[in-house]
C-alpha positions in Angstrom: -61.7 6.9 -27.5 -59.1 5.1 -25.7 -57.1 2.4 -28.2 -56.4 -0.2 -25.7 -60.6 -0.6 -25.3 -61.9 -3.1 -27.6 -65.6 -4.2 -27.8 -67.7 -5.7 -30.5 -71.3 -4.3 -31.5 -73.2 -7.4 -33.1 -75.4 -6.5 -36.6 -79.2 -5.7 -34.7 -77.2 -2.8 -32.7 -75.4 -1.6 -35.6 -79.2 -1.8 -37.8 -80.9 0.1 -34.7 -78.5 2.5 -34.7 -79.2 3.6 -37.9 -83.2 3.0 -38.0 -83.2 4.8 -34.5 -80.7 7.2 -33.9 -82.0 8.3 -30.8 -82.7 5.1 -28.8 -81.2 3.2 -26.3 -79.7 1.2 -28.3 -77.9 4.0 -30.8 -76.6 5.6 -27.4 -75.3 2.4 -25.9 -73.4 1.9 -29.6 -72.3 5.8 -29.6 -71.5 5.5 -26.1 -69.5 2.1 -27.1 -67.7 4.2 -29.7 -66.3 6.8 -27.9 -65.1 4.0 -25.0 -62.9 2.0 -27.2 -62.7 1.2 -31.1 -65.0 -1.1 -32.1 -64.0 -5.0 -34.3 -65.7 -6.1 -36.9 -64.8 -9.3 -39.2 -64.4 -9.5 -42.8 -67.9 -12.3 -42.0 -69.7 -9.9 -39.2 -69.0 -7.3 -41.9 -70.6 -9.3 -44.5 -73.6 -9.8 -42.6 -74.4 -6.0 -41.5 -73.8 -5.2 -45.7 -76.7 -8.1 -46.5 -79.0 -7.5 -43.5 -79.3 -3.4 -44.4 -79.8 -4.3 -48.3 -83.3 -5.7 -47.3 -85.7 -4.0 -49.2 -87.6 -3.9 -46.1 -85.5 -1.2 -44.7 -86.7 1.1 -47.7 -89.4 2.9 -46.1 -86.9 3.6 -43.2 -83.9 5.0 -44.5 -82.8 5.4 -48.4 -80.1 2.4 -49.7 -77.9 5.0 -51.1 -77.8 6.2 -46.9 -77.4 2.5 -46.0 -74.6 2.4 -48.1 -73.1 5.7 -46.7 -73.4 4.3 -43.4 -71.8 1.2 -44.4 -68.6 3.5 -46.1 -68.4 5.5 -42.7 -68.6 2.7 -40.9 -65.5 1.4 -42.7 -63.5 4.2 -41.2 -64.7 4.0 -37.8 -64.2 -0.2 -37.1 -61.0 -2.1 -37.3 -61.5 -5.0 -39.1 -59.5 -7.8 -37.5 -58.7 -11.2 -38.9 -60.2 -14.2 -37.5 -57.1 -16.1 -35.8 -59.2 -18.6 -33.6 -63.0 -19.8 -34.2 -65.4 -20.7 -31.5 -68.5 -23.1 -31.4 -70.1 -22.0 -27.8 -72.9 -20.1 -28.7 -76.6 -21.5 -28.5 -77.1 -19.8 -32.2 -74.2 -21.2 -34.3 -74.9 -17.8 -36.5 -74.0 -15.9 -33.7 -70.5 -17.8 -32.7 -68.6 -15.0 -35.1 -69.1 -12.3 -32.6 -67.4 -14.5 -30.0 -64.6 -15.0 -33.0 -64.2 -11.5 -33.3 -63.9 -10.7 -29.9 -61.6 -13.5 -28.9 -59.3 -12.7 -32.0 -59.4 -8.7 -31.6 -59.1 -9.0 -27.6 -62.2 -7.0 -27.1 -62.9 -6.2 -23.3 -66.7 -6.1 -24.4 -69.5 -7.1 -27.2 -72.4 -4.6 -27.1 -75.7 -7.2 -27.8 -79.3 -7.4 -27.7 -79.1 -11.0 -28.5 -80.3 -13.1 -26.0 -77.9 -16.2 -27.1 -74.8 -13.8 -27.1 -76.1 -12.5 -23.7 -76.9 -15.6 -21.9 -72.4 -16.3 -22.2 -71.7 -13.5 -20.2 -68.7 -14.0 -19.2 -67.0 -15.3 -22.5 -63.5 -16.0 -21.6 -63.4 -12.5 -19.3 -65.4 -10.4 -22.0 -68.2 -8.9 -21.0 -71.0 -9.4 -23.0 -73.6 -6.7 -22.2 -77.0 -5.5 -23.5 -77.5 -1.9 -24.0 -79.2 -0.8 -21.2 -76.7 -2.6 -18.9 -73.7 -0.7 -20.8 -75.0 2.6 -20.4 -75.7 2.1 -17.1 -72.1 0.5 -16.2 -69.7 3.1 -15.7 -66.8 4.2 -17.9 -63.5 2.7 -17.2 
């Protein structure tokens, strides 16, 4: 992992990793992790701890692992502090990523989300969807 890459991985690729450790999207996030370190906000934070407490997620994976994976999480991510807020995305919900990233100068958010996706370029970040990341080559 190389400390001067920064990228952002937004809450369905973080969720997908976990339901679906082996698919594209869990590679594109372990891939993510060993490029750089990967931001999270106090808010993006916030939303990743509500969205795995779902009880819909119970048949999938145990709470007491969602939680794990939320305390290992805590050791992998930096969490930054939002310094800036934005208000470009076509999702308002989704304008946090672009918070993190600006404020952590990430090189990169990892997203399936079409409304993160559709930016690309924000402010020279690259906002990529999996597929597209794995296929890009390391820097």
């Amino acid at each position: 992992m190389r400390t001067d890459h920064r990228l952002v991985i937004d809450t369905n690729l973080w969720v997908s990793r976990l339901l679906m450790p082996n698919g594209a999207a869990a590679r594109a996030v372990d891939r993510g992790l060993s490029w750089g370190i990967a931001l999270m906000s106090e808010a993006t934070l916030a939303e990743l701890s509500e969205v795995l407490s779902r009880g819909r997620f119970d048949r999938y994976v145990t709470r007491e692992d969602r939680q794990h994976f939320l305390r290992l999480l805590g050791g992998i991510v930096r969490i930054v502090s939002i310094t800036r807020t934005i208000a470009a995305c076509r999702d308002p919900a989704d304008d946090k990523f672009l918070d993190v990233a600006l404020s952590g100068e990430a090189r990169l958010i990892l997203t399936g989300d079409r409304d993160l996706l559709e930016l690309h370029p924000f402010h020279g970040i690259e906002i990529l969807g999996p597929a597209d990341f794995l296929d890009r080559p390391m820097d």
